[in-house]
C-alpha positions as CSV (number, residue, x, y, z in Angstrom):
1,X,19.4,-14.6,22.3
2,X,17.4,-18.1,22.6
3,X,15.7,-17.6,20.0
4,X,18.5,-16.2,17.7
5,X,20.3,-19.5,18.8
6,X,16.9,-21.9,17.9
7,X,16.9,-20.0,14.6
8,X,20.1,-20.8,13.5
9,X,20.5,-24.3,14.4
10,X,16.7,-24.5,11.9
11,X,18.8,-22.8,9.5
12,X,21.6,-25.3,9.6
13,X,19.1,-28.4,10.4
14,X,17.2,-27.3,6.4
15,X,20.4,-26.6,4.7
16,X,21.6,-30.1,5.5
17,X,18.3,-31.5,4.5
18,X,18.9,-29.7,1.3
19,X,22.2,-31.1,0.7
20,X,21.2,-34.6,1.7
21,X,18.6,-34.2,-1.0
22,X,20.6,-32.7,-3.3
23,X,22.8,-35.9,-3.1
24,X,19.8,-37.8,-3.4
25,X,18.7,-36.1,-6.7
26,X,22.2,-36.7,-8.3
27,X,22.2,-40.6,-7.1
28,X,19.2,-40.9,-9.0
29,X,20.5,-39.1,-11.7
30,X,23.7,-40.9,-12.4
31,X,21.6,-44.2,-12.2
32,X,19.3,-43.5,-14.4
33,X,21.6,-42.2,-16.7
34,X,23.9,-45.4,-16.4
35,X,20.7,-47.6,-17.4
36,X,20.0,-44.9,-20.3
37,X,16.7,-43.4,-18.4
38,X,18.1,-40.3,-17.7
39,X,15.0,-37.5,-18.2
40,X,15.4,-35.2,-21.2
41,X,14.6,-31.4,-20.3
42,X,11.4,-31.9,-22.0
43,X,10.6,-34.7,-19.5
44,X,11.3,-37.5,-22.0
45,X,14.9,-40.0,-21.8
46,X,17.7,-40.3,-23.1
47,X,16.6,-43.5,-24.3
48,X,13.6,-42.1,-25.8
49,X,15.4,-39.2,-27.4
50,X,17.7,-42.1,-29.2
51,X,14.7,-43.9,-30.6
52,X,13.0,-40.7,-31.9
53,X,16.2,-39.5,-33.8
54,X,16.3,-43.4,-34.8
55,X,12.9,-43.6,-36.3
56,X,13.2,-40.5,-37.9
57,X,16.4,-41.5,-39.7
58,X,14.7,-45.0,-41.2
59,X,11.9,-42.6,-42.2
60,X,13.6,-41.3,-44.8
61,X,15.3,-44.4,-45.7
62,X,15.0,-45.6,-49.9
63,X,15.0,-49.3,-48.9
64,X,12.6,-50.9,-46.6
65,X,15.9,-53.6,-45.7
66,X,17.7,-50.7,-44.8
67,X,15.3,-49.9,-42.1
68,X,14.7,-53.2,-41.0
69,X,18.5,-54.0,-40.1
70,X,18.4,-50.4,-38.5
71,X,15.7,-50.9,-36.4
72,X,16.5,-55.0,-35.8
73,X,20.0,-53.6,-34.1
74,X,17.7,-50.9,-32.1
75,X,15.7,-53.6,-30.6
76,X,18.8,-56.0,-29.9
77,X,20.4,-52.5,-28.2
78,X,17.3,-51.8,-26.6
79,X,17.3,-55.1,-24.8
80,X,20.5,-54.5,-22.4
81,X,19.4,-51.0,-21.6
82,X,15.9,-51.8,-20.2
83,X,13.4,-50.2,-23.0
84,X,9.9,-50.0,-21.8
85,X,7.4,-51.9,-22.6
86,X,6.1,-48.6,-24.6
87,X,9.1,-47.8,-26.1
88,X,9.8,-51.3,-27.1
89,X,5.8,-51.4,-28.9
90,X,7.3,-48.2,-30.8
91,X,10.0,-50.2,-32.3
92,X,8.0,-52.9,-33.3
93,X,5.3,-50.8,-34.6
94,X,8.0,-49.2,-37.1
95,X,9.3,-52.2,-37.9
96,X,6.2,-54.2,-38.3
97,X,5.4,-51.5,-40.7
98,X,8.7,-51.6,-42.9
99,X,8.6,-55.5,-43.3
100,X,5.6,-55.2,-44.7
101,X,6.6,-52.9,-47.5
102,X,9.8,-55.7,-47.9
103,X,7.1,-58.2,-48.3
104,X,4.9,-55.8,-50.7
105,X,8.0,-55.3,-53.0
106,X,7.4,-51.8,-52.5
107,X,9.9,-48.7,-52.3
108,X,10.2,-45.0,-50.9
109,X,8.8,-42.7,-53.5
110,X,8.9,-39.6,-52.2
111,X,6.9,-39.8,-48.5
112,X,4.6,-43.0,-49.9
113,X,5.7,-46.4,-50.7
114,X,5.0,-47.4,-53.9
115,X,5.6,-50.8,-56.2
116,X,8.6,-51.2,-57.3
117,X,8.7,-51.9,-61.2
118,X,6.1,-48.5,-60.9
119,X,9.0,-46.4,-59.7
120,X,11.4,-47.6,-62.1
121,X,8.5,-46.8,-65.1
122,X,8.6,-43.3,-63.0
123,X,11.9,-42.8,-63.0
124,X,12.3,-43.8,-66.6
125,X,9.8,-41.3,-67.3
126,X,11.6,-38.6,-65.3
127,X,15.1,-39.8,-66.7
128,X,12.9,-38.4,-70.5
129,X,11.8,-35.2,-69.4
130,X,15.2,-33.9,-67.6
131,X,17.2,-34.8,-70.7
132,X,14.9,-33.1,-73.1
133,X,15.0,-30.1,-70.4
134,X,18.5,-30.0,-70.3
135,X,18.2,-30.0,-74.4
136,X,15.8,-27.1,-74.1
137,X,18.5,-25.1,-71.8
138,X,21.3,-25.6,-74.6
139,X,18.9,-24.1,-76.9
140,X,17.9,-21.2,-74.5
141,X,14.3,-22.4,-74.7
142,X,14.0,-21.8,-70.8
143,X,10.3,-21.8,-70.9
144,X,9.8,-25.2,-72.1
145,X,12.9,-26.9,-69.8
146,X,10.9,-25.5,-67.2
147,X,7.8,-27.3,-67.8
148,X,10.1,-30.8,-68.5
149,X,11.7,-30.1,-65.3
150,X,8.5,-29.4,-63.4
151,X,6.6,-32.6,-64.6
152,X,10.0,-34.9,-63.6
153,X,9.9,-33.3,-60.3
154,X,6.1,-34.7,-59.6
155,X,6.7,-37.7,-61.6
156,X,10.2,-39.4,-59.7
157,X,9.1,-38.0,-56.1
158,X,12.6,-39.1,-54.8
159,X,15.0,-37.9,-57.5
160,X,16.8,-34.2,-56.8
161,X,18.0,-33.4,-60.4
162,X,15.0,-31.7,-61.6
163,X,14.6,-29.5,-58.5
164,X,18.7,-29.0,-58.3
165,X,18.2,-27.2,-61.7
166,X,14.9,-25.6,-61.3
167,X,16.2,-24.0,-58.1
168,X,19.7,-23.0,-59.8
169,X,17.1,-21.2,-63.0
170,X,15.4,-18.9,-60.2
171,X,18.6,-17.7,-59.0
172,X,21.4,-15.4,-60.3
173,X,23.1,-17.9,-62.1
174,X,20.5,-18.5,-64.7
175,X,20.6,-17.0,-68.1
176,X,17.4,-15.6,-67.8
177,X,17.8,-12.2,-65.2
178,X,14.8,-10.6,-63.0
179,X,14.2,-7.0,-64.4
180,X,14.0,-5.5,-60.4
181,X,14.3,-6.4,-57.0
182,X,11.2,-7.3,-56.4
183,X,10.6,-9.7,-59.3
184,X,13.7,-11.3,-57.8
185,X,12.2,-11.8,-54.9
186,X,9.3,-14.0,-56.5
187,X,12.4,-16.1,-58.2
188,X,14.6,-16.7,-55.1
189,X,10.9,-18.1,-53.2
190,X,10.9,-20.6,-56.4
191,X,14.5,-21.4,-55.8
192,X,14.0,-21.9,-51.9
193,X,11.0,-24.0,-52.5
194,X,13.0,-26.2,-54.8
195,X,16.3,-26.3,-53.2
196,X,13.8,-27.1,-50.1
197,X,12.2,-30.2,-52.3
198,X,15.7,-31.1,-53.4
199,X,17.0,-31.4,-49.4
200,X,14.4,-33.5,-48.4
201,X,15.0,-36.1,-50.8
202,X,18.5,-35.8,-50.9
203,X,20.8,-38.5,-48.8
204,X,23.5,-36.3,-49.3
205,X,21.9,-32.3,-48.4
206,X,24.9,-30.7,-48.2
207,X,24.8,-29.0,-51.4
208,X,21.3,-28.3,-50.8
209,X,21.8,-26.6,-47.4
210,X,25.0,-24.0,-49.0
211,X,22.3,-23.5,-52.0
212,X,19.7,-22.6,-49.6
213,X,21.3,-20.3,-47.6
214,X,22.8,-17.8,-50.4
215,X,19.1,-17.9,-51.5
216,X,18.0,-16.8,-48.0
217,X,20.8,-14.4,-47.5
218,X,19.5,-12.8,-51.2
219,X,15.9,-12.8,-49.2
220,X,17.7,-10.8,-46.7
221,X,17.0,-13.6,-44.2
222,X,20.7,-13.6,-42.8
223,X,20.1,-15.6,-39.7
224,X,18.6,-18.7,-41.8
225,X,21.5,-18.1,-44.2
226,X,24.0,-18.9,-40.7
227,X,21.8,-21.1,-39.1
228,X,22.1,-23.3,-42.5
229,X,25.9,-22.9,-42.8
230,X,26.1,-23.6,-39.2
231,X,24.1,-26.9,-40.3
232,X,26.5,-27.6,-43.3
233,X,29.5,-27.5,-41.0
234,X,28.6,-29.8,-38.7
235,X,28.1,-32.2,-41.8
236,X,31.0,-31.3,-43.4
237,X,34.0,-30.0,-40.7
238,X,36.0,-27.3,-42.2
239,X,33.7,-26.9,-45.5
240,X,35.6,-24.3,-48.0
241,X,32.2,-23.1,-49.6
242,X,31.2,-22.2,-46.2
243,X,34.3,-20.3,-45.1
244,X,34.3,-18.7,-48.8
245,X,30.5,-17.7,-48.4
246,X,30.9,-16.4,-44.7
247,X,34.2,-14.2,-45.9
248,X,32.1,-12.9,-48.8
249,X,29.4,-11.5,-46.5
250,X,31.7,-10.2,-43.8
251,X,33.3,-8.5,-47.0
252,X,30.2,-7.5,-48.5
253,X,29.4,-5.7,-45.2
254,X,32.3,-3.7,-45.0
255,X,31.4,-2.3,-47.7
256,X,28.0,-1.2,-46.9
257,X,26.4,-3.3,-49.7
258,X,24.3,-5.5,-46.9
259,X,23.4,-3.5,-43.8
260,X,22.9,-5.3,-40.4
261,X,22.0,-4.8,-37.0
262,X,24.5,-5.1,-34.4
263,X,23.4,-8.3,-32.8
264,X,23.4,-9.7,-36.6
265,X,27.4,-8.7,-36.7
266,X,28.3,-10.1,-33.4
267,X,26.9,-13.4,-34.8
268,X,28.6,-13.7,-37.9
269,X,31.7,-12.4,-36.4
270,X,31.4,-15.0,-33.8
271,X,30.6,-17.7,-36.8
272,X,33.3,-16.5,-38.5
273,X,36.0,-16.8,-36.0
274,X,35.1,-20.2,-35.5
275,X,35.6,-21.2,-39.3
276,X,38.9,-19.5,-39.4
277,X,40.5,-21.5,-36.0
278,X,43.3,-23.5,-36.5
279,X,43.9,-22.0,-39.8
280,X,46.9,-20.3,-41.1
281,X,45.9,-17.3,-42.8
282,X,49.5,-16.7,-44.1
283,X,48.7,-19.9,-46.2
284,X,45.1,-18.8,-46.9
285,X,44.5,-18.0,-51.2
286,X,43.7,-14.2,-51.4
287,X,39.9,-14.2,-51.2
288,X,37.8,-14.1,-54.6
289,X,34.4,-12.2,-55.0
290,X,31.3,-13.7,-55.7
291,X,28.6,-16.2,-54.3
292,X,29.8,-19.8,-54.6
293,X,26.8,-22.1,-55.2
294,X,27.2,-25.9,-55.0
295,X,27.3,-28.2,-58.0
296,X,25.3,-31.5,-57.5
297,X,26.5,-34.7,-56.3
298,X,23.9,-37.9,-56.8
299,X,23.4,-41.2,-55.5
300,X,24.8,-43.7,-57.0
301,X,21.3,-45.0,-58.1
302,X,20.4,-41.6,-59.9
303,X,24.1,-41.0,-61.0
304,X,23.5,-44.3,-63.4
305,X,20.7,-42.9,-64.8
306,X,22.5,-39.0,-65.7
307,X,24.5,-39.8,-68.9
308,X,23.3,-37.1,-70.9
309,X,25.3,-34.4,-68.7
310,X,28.0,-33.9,-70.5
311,X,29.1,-30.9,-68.0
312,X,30.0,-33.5,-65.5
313,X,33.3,-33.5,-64.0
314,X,35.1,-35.7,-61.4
315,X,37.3,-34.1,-59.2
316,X,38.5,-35.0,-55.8
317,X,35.9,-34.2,-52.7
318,X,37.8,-34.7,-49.4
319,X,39.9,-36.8,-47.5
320,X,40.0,-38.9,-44.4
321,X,41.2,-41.9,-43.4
322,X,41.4,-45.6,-42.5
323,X,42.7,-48.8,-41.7
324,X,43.5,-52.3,-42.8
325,X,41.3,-54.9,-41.1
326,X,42.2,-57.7,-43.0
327,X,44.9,-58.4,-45.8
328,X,43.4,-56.2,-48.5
329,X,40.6,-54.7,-46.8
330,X,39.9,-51.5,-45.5
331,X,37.5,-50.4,-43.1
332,X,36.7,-46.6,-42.9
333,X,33.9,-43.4,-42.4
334,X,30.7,-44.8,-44.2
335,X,29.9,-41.1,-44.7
336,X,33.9,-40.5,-45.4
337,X,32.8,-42.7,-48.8
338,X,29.2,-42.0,-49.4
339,X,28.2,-40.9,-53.3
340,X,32.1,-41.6,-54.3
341,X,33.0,-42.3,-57.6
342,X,36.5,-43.3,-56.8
343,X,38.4,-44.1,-53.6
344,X,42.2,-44.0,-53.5
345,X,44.6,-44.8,-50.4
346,X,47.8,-43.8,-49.4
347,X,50.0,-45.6,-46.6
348,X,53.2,-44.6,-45.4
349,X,55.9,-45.0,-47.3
350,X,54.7,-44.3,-50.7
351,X,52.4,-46.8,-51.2
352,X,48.6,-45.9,-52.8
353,X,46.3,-48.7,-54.0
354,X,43.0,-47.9,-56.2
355,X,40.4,-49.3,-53.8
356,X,36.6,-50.7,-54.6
357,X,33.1,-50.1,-52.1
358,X,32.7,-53.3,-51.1
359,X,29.7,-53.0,-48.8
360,X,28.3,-49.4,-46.3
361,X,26.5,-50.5,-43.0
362,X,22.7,-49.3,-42.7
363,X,23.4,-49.5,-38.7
364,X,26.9,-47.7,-37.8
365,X,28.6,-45.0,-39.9
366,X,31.5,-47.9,-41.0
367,X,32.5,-48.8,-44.7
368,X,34.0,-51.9,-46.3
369,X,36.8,-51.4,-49.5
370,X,38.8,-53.9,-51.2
371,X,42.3,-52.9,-51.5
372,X,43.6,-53.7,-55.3
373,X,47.3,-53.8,-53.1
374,X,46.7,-57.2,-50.8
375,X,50.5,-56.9,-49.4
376,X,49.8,-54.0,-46.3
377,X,49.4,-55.9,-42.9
378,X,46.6,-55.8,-41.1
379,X,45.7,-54.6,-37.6
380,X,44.7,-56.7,-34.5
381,X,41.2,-56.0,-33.3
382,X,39.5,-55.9,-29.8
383,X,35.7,-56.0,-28.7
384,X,36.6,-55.0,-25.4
385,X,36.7,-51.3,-24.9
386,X,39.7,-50.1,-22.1
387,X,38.7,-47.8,-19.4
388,X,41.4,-45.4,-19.5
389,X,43.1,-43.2,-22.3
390,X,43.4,-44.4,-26.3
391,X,45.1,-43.4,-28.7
392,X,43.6,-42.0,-32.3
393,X,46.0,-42.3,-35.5
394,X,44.4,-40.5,-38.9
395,X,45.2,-37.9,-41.3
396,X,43.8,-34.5,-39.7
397,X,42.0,-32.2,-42.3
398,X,44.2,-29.1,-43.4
399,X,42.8,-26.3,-45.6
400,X,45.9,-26.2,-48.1
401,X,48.7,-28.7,-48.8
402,X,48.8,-32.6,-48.0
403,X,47.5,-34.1,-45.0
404,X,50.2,-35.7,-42.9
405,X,49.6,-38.6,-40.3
406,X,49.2,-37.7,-36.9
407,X,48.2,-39.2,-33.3
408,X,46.7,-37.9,-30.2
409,X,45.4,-39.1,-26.9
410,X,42.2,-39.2,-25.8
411,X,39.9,-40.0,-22.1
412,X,36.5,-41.8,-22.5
413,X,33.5,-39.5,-22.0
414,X,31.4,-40.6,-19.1
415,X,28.1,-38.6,-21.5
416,X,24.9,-40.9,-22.8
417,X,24.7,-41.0,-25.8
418,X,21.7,-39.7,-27.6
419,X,22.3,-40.2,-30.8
420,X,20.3,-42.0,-33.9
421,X,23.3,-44.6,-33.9
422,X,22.5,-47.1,-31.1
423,X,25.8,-48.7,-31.0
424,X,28.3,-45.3,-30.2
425,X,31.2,-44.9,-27.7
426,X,32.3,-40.9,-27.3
427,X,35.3,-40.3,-25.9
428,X,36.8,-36.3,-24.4
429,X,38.1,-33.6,-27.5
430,X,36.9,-32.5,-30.9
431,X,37.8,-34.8,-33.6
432,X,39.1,-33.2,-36.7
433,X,37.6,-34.1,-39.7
434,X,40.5,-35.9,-41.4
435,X,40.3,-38.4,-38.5
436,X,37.1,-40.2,-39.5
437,X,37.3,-43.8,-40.5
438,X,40.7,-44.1,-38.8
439,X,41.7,-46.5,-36.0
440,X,41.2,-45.9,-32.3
441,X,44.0,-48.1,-30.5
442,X,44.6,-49.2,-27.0
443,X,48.0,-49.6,-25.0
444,X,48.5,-52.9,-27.1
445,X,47.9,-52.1,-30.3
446,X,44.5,-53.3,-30.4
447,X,41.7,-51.6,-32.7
448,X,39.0,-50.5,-30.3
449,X,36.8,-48.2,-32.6
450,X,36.1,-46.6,-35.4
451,X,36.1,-42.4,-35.2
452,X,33.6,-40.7,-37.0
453,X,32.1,-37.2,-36.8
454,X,28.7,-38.4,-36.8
455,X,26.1,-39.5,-34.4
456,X,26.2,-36.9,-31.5
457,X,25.1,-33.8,-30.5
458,X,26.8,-33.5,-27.7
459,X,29.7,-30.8,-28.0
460,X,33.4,-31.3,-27.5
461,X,33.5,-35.2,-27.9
462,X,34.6,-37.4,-30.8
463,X,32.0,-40.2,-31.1
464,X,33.6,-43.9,-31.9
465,X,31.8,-46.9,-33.4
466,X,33.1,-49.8,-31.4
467,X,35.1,-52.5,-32.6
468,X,32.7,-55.0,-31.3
469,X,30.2,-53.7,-33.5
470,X,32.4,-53.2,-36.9
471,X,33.8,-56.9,-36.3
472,X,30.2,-57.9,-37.0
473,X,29.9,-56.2,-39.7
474,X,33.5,-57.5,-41.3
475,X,32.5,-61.1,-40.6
476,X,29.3,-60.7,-42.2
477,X,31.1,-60.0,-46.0
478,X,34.9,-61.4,-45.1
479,X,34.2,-65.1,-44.7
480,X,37.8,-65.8,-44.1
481,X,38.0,-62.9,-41.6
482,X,39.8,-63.9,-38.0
483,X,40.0,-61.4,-35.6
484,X,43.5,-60.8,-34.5
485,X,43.9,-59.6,-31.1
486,X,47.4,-58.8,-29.5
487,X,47.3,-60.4,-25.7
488,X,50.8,-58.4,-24.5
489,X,51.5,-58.8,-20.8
490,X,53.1,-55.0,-21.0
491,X,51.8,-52.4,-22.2
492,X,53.7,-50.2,-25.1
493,X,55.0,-47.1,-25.4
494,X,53.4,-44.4,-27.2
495,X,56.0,-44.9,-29.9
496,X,55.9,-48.4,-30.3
497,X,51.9,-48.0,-31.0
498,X,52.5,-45.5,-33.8
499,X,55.8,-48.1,-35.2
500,X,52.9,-50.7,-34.8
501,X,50.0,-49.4,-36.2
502,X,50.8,-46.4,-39.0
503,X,52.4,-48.4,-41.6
504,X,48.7,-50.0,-41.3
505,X,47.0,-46.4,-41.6
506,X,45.7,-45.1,-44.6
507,X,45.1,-41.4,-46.5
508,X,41.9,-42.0,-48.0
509,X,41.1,-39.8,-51.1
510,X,37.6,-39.7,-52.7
511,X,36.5,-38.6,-55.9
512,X,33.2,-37.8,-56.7
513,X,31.4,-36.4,-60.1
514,X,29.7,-32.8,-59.7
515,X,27.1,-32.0,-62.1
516,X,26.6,-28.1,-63.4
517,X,24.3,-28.6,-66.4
518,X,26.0,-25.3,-67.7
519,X,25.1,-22.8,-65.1
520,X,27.0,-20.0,-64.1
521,X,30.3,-17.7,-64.8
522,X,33.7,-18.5,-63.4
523,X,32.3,-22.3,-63.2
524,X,34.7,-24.6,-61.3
525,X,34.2,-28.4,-61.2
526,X,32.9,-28.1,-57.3
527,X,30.8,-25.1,-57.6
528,X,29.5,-22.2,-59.5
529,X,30.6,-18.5,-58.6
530,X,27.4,-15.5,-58.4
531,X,29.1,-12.2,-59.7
532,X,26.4,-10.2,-59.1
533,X,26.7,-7.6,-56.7
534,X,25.0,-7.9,-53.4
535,X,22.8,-4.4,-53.4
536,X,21.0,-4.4,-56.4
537,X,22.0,-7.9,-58.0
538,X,22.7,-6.6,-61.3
539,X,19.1,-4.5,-61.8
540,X,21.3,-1.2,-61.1
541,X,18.1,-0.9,-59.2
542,X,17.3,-1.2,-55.3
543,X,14.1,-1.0,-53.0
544,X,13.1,2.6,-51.8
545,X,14.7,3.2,-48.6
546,X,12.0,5.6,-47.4
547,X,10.9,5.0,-44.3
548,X,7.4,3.1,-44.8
549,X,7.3,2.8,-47.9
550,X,5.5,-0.1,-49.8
551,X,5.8,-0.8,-53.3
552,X,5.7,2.8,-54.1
553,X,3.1,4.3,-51.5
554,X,3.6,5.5,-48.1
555,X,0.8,5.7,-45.0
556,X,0.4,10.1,-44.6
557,X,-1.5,11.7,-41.5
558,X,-3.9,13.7,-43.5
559,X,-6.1,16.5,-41.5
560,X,-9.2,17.7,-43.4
561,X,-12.1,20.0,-43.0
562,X,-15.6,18.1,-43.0
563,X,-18.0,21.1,-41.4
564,X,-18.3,23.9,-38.9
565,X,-19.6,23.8,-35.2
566,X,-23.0,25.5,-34.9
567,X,-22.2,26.0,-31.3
568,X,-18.5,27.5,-31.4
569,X,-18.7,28.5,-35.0
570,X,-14.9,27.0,-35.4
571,X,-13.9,24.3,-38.3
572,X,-14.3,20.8,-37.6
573,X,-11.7,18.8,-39.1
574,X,-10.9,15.0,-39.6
575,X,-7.9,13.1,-38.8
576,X,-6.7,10.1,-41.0
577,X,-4.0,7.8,-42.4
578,X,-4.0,8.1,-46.3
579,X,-2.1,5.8,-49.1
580,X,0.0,8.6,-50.9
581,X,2.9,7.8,-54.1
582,X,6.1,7.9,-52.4
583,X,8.1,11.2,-53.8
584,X,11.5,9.5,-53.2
585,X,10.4,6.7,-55.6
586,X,7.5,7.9,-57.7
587,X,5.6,5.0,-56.7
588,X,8.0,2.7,-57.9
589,X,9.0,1.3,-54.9
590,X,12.3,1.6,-56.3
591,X,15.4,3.8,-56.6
592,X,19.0,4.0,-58.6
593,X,21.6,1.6,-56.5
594,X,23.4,4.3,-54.8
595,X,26.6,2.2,-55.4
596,X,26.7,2.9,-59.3
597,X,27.5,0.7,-61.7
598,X,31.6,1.5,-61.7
599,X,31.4,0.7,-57.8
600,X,30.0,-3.0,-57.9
């Protein structure tokens, strides 16, 4: 009985040592995360997680300034969060590095830097051989476009034109058809290689990631094929390619045409579900067949060197929204406005105004426009960021009809933040897409932030670029900006923030051009459709199903007689795997589609 008693009062003695260290662990925890040292699961911090995902983002930067101001904000951040000595030599490092190339004149071309009258002789040489390519495709010389399109490709290492169209020629949507399956393989590892080549370079991959993933899902790689759409949605919330693609594959496999394992289903099913919440499917188009490949968007900078396309079409891209800052001003989404070739805004009330890109931060994911319409009021500002709930005014994305203005509530998130943008606030609730560049308001009235859809990987939060850092920015190309800043002694009502601030709340519409240089049936200006049918693209020809088989040849046990035993006087025999033609195939490796021509 003692010693049943002496054992127990141990057992309670270590629990409570347990718990006091337990308490202990979390204390530590919460204080390093407050100071931006929390430890990574890979043993590394949060701070040192931001810096990475920093200094791979300048990386890939065109302009050495670009990277500077980037990394000069990183290092003014850095300073009230305690950097290391270690990380803070990192920093410098990079951007000892990139003031050096400002110094040198010298620009990104491709992963070197190189001088920059030598890229523009490059890119003028490059500009040459894509327009006599595209030349050689409207005579149906494919063979020699090739070769123009392969020599701009190594000559402009940062332009995606040439690998855009080289990657679209190795895949259905070329003139020029693979006789089998198999030759289409060797095509679609061009056209990954390519779209691959065009991604990197691109500031803008989105086209680049849809593209890729219809070439995987042709490769039978489905779970690249999701894990890229997966990666195209975050960029791009609510993306109709993706929702197209995704109900083309769940269709296609009803059918039997692509055959998948059951884990495989329960992904895409999964995936799928997601795409389609929030939806209405009564309002939903009746779903179209085919593969819908991206058209290409450029940069402004290579968009001013592409007048010989004369496929090009603008049409308008998406929507979002934001917000007068100052009489004829708008601030909004840098990414909301990125590659646009128009910007329109609607307010309340009926009011639009054309509007111009005045200037797109390098350091926050904010946008300047001027407003040809001076007369809407502008909203009062605040650098000072409240510690309870805000409200978030925008036009929310909807898959079909006109996006109406809207307003929700929202609780700061207590989360680092680990993203590449140093300067981010992320408050409780996924954003919809439609909010970004809109105004984040407190219980006066006040601008707070910026919402965006960019910067953290965190789920279930809507990340904010603070006011106090897009003030900075407005002052920096407003001269005459003032910030405005309502001081109320009471606070207002939910309705008298929405009579305050919509009127001052903008629809923002952008158009942008898509290129097609010609390719594919059923063309529309945002993307090209693949008719051919998922089984035997077109070949009315499919790999030999036989189990083992290899080009033609399957691996038989073969059993022959090589002697008799002198002792036993019975055969001795030999036991061996031999290469044999398949009889299913004839040594093909290939047999009729068992779908039939009437079936695709």
């Amino acid at each position: 009985m003692e010693t049943a008693t002496v054992f127990c009062a141990t057992l309670v003695f270590m629990r409570r040592i347990a718990l006091l260290l337990s308490c202990c662990m979390s204390f530590l925890l919460h204080a390093q995360i407050s100071h931006g040292q929390a430890t990574a699961p890979t043993g590394r911090t949060v701070l040192d997680r931001k810096i990475d995902s920093v200094i791979r983002r300048v990386r890939i930067m065109p302009r050495s300034q670009q990277a500077i101001e980037v990394l000069e904000n990183l290092m003014a951040v850095g300073q009230q969060e305690n950097v290391s000595q270690e990380q803070n030599a990192r920093i410098l490092d990079e951007l000892k590095k990139f003031r050096e190339y400002r110094d040198k004149n010298l620009v990104r071309h491709g992963t070197t830097w190189i001088d920059d009258a030598e890229a523009r002789r490059r890119e003028a040489e490059a500009d040459q051989e894509i327009e006599l390519g595209v030349g050689f495709l409207k005579a149906q010389n494919y063979n020699e476009a090739r070769d123009c399109f392969l020599r701009a490709s190594a000559t402009d290492r940062s332009g995606v034109r040439a690998d855009f169209i080289l990657g679209i020629l190795n895949t259905p949507l070329s003139p020029q058809k693979a006789a089998d399956p198999i030759e289409w393989k060797a095509f679609f590892a061009k056209a990954e290689d390519h779209f691959k080549q065009a991604r990197s370079r691109s500031p803008s991959p989105g086209a680049h990631l849809n593209n890729l993933a219809l070439v995987h899902l042709r490769q039978g790689d489905l779970k690249e094929a999701i894990k890229l759409w997966k990666e195209l949605n975050s960029l791009e919330p609510d993306s109709p390619i993706v929702l197209h693609n995704v109900t083309e594959l769940i269709e296609q496999m009803k059918l039997g045409r692509i055959s998948l394992g059951k884990t495989e289903v329960t992904n895409i099913q999964r995936f799928f579900a997601e795409l389609n919440l929030g939806g209405d499917p009564q309002l939903r188009p009746a779903h179209s067949r085919g593969w819908w490949y991206d058209n290409l968007t450029l940069s402004h900078e290579e968009e001013s060197r592409t007048r010989f396309d004369d496929t090009a079409v603008d049409v308008e891209a998406h929507t979002g929204s934001g917000f007068v800052v100052h009489p004829g001003y708008l601030l909004t989404a840098a990414h909301l406005v990125a590659d646009a070739n128009s910007v329109r805004v609607e307010f309340r009330g009926g009011r639009t105004s054309d509007a111009k890109i005045l200037v797109v931060s390098s350091i926050n994911d904010v946008a300047l426009l001027k407003l040809e319409d001076g007369r809407v009021p502008a909203l009062g500002s605040s650098a000072m960021m409240p510690v309870g709930s805000v409200t978030q005014f925008g036009y929310p994305t909807v898959r079909f009809g006109k996006p109406k203005a809207q307003k929700r509530v929202i609780q700061p998130s207590l989360l680092p933040n680990t993203s590449q943008y140093a300067e981010l606030a992320q408050f409780q609730g996924v954003s919809n897409p439609g909010y970004c560049g809109g105004p984040i308001c407190d219980s006066f009235g006040n601008v707070i932030g910026v919402a965006t859809t960019l910067g953290t990987q965190d789920k279930g939060l809507t990340p904010v670029v603070p006011m106090s850092a897009a003030i900075s920015f407005v002052e920096s190309h407003v001269p005459e900006f003032k910030v405005m800043r309502k001081t109320l002694k009471v606070k207002l009502s939910e309705s008298e923030i929405e009579s305050a601030v919509s009127p001052s709340v903008g629809l923002v519409r952008v158009t942008k051009r898509y290129h097609n240089f010609g390719f594919g049936k059923a063309a529309q200006p945002t993307h090209a459709v693949d008719l051919l049918p998922s089984c035997c693209i077109g070949t009315g020809l499919v790999e030999c199903d036989t189990k083992g088989c290899r080009k033609g040849t399957v691996s038989v046990r073969v059993t022959r007689k090589i002697g008799v035993n002198p002792v036993t006087g019975k055969d001795m025999v030999s036991t061996k795997n031999e290469e044999q033609e398949c009889q299913r195939c004839q040594g093909t490796g290939l047999i009729r589609c068992p779908f039939g021509p009437s079936n695709h």
